[in-house]
N, C-alpha and C positions, 0 to 999 in steps of 0.2 A: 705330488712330487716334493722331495724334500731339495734343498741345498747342500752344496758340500765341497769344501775349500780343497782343491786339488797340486800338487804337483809333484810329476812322475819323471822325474831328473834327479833324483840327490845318489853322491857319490859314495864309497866309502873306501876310508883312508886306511886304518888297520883293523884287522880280526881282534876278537876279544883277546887273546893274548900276544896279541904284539906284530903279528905278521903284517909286513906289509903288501896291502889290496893293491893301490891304486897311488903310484908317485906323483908329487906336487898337491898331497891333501891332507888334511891335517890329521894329526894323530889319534885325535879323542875323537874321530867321526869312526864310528863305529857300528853296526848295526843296532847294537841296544841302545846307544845313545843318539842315533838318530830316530829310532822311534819313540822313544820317552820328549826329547828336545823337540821336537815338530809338536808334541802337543801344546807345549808353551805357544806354540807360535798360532797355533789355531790353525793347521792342519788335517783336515779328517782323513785324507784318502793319500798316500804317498807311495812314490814307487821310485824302489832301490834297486840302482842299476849295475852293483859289482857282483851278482848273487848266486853266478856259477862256477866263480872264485871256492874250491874244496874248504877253506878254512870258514869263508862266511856262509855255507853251506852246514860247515859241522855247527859253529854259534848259535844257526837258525836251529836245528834239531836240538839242542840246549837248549834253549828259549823254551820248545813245544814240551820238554820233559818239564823244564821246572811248571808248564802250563800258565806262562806270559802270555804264549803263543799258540791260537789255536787257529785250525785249516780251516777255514769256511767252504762247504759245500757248494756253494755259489762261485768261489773262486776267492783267492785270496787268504790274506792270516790276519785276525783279527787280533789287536794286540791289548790286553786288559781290560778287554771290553769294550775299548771307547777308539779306535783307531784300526783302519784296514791299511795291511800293508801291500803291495802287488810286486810281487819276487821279479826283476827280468836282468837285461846286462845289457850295457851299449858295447857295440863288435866295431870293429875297425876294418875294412875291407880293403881290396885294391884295386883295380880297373885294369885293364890290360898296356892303357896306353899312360900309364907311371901315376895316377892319383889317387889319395884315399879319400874316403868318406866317411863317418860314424853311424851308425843304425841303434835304435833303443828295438829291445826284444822282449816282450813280456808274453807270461805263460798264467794259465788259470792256478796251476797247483802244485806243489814243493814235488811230485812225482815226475812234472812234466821239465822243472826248471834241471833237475837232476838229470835228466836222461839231457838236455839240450847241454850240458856241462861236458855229459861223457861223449857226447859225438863232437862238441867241439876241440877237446880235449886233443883230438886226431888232427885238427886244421889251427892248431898253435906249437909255436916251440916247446911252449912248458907251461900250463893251464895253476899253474901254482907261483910263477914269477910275475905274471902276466896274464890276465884276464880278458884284455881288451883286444890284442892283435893277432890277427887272422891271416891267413893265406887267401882265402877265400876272395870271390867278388860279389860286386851288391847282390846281383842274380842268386850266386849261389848260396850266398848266405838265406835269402829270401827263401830259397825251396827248403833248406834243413826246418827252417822256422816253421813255416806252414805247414811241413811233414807232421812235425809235432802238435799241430793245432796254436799257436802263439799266432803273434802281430808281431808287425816290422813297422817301425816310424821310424821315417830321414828325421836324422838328428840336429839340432843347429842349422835347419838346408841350406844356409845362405851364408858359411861365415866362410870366409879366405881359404882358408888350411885342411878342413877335416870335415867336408860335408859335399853332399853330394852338387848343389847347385852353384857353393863356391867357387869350386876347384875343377867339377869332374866331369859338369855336363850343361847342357840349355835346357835338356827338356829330361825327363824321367824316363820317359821312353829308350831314350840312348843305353839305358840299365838295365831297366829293367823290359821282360816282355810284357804281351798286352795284359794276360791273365793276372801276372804278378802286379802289373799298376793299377789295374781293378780291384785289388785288395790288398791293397793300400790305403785305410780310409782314413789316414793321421796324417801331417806333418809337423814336426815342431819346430817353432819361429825363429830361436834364438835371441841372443839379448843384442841384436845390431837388427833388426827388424821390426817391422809389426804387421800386422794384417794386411791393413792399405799398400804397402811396399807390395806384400807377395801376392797379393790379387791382383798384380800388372799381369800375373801369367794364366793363360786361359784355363791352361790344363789343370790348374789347380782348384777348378771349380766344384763341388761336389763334395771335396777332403774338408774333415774338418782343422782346423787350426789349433794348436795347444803353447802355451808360453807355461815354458818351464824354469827352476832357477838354475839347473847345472851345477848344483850346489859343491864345491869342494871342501866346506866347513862348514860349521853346525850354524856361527850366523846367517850364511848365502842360503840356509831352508827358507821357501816361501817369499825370496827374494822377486822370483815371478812363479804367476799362480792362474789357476782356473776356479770358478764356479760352475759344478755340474749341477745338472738339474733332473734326479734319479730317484727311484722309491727305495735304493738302502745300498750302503757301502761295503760289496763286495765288487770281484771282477767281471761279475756276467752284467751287472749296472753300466760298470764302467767302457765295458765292451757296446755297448749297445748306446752309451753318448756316444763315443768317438764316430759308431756310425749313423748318429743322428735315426736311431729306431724308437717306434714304442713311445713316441713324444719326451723320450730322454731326448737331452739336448746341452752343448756348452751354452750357459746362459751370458758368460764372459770372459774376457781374456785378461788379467791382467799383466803388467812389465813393463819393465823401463821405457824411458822416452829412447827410441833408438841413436836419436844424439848422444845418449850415454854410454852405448855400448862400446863394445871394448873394437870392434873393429865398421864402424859407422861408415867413414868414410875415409879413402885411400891415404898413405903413412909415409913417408921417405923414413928409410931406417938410415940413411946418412944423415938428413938434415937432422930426424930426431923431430918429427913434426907431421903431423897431418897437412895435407898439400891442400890449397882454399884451391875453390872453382866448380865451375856448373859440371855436374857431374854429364859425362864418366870421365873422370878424371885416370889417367893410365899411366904417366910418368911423372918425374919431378922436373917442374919447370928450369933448377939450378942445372938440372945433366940428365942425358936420356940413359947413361950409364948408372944412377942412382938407381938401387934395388927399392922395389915399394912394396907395398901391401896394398892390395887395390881391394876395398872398402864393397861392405854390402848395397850401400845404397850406387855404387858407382856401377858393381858388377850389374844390378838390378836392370839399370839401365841400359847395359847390353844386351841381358838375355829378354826382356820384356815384350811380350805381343800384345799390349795394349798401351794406348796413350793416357787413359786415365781408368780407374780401379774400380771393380766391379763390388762393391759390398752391402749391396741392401741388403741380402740372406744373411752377414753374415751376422757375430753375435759383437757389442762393441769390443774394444779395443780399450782398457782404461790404465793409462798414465799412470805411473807411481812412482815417488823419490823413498828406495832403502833409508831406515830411519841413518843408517850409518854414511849414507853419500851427503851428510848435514852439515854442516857447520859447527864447532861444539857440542858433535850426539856421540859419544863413546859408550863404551859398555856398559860403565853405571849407568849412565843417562836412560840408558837403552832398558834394561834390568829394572831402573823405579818406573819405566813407562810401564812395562809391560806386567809389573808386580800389582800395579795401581787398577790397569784398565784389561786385564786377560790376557789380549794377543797383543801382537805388532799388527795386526790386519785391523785389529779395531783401533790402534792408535794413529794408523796412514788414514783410515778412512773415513771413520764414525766420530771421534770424540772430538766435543765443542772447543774452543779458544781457550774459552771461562776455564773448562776442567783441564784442560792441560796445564794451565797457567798456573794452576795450582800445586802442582808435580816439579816442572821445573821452570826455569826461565822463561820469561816473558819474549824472548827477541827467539829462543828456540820453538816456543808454543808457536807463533807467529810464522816462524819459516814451516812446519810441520802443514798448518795449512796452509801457507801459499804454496808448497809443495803439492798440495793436493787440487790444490784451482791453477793448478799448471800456469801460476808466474813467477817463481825461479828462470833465471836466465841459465842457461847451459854451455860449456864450453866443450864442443862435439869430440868424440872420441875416439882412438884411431890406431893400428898398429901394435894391438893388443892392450892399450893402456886407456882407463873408462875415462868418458868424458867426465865433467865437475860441474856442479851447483856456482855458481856466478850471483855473488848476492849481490 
């Protein structure tokens, strides 16, 4: 079995000429530029989730003419030989009783992503303004998917606003039916979680777990990441981790400390402040009239049917501070690391003090590994806005 740097969230902001995919992402996130830019980052296996989007549709069939881009038989589009890409779209559902969710949907092959474009095509207002929202519910999103032979993964399942354990329900079942939660065999964590959190819930025993970066710009690629453990990078590999067959397997999870994430713990949008206290925290102690954001770790602690977290099966969990949640690490900074030592993956993880220190500052080498031996202090994150590095 070989290794292979995964992560199957990144967004895209505009079409090769100019359309806009997907609001609030940046401009140069692009299909072609987010397959060439993940290589920088040491990326093997990535999956683009705006890609039954008609214009990133037609970019991809440019791609395969100028012969960037070829279909793999196995599943998947291998992009210049050295990168699998895995076509799918995050969908936006609704629930009967007023919540949504997000779902990621991926397909083996540019035939299949096409045909799931034109039937969604019928359950949005305009599949050209708007890629992501749906009429649909998790259910029925679930059955078009599996019609077609794809996967469905809960997106983010745990943040406030747009996932399914946030917002919409306690238990999956509430969703989905039996057959449909049976094959289910993903969830992804989001960046207010980690493994330990979500293994409070029983039902989630058996799925496996994936920390992705939700990327909405070309830095946020590889921001959180997998290591699969698969004989070669296409989708029937990747398919066969996520359900732990054939001694494929996620060997690891990496992502933020969930004190970093953008919705950790519950938020007064009056005071303008994450509200301290033993979770679950549900109001703002200043007024029971103060609107809040009530925090993955607090909701966790409501929906939860265990006292403490079942994870001997699982694979670890590993901590990591984005070179850019640093002190002093801006873009150059960023740029000579990564020109010097390959990736960002090998400058969070692998390279010594000595050879950092060589590159840049001695007090930024310094914080890079302590970043990495998890003693950065953290200031917890809340209400959409990421926690921070506390030196």
């Amino acid at each position: 079995m070989e290794k292979y740097f995964v992560d199957l969230h990144v967004h895209i902001g505009r079409s090769s000429n100019g359309k806009e995919i997907k609001k609030a992402t940046a401009n140069n996130l692009t299909f072609e530029n987010i397959a060439h830019d993940s290589l920088t980052k040491g990326i093997n296996i990535i999956g683009v989730v705006d890609c039954i989007s008609p214009y990133v549709l037609e970019d991809i069939d440019e791609m395969i003419e100028r012969k960037e881009l070829v279909e793999l038989s196995e599943g998947g589009l291998k992009y210049r030989e050295k990168q699998c890409i895995i076509p799918g779209a995050e969908i936006e559902t609704h629930e009967k009783h007023g919540c949504s969710a997000h779902s990621l949907c991926f397909f083996s092959t540019l035939n299949k992503i096409k045909a799931f474009s034109t039937e969604m095509s019928k359950h949005m207002r305009d599949i050209r303004q708007s890629s992501l929202m749906s009429r649909l519910t998790g259910q029925g999103l679930f059955d078009i998917v599996d019609g077609l032979g794809g996967i469905l993964i809960p997106a983010h399942a745990f943040t406030p606003h747009k996932s399914f354990y946030g917002n919409c329900c306690s238990s999956l079942h509430e969703i989905f039916n039996d057959r449909s939660f049976s094959k289910i065999f993903t969830v992804e964590l989001g960046l207010s979680a980690d493994t330990a959190m979500a293994s409070h819930l029983s039902e989630l025993d058996g799925k496996t777990f994936i920390s992705n970066s939700d990327a909405h710009s070309i830095p946020k690629m590889g921001r959180e990441y997998n290591i699969f453990e698969m004989e070669n990078a296409n989708y029937n590999e990747v398919l066969k981790t996520l359900k732990n067959e054939g001694g494929r397997r996620i060997a690891a999870n990496y992502g933020l400390n969930p004190l970093l994430g953008k919705y950790h713990r519950t938020f007064c949008d009056v005071c303008n402040r994450v509200v301290e206290g033993t979770p679950p925290v549900l109001k703002c102690p200043v007024s029971d009239r103060h609107a809040v954001v009530v925090g993955v770790r607090d909701r966790l602690e409501l929906i939860r049917d265990r006292d403490e977290p079942d994870i001997d099966s699982r694979p670890p969990y590993i901590y990591q501070v984005p070179l850019e949640f640093l002190p002093k690490v801006g873009p150059k900074t960023i740029e000579k690391l990564v020109d010097s030592f390959g990736s960002e993956m090998n400058v969070l993880h692998d390279v010594s003090f000595e050879e950092l220190a060589k590159v840049v500052k001695e007090d930024i080498a310094r914080n890079i590994v302590l970043a990495r031996e998890g003693k950065l202090g953290i200031e917890v994150g809340g209400g959409g806005v990421y926690g921070k590095i506390e030196l």
